[in-house]
C-alpha positions as CSV (number, residue, x, y, z in Angstrom):
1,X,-5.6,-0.9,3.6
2,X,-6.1,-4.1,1.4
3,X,-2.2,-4.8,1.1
4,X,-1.9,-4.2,5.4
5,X,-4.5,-6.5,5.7
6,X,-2.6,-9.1,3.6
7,X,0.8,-8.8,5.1
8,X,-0.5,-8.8,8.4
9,X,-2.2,-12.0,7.6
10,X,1.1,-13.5,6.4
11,X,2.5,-12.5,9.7
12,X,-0.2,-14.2,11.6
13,X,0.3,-17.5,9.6
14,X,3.7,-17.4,10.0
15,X,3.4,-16.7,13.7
16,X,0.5,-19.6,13.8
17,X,-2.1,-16.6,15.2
18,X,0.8,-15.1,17.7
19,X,0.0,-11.1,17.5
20,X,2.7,-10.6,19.4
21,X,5.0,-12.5,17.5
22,X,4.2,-10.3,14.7
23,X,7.3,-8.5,13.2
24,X,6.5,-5.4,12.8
25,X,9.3,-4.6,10.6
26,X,8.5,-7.1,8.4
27,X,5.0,-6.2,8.3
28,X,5.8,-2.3,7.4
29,X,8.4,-3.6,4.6
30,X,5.5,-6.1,3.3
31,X,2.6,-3.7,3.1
32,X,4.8,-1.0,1.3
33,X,5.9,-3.7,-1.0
34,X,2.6,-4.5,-2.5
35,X,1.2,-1.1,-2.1
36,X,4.0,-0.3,-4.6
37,X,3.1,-3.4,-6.4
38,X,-0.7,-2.7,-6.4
39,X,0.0,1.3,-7.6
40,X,2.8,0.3,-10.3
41,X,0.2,-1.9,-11.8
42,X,-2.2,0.2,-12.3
43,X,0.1,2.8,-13.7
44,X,1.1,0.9,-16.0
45,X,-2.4,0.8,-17.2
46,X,-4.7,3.5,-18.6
47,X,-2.9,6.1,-17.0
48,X,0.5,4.9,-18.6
49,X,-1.1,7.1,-21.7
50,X,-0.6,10.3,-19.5
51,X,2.4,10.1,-17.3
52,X,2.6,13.7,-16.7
53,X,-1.0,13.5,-15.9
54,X,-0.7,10.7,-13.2
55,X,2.5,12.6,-11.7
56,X,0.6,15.5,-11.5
57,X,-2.1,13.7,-9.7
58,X,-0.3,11.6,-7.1
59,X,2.0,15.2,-6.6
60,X,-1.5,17.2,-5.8
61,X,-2.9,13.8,-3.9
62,X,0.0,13.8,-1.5
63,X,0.1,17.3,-1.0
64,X,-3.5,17.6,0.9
65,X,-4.5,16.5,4.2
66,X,-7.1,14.1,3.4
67,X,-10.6,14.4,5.7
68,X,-11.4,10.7,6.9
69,X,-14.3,11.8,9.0
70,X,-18.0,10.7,7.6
């Protein structure tokens, strides 16, 4: 949600507060950016030790519907 909040930002300045001047396209390809940047980064980190592990992981992670209800 963090790396949304930031390219939506970006698109906000760039569009001086304009919502919808927003480019959504841009904002879709700028959130996946650093959500890949954020996730790479902290791969390459402790988990780096236990690739398998954190393949494993992410493979069981995106596999199951995730409950976002309180």
């Amino acid at each position: 949600m963090f790396c949304a909040q930031q390219a939506l930002c970006r698109e906000l300045v760039r569009t001086d507060g304009g919502l919808p001047a927003v480019d959504l396209d841009t904002l879709r390809a700028d959130s996946q950016a650093d959500r890949h940047e954020y996730y790479q980064g902290r791969l390459e980190g402790e988990l780096a030790r236990w690739p398998k592990l954190a393949a494993a992981v992410a493979a069981q992670v995106m596999r199951q519907e995730v409950d976002t209800e309180p």
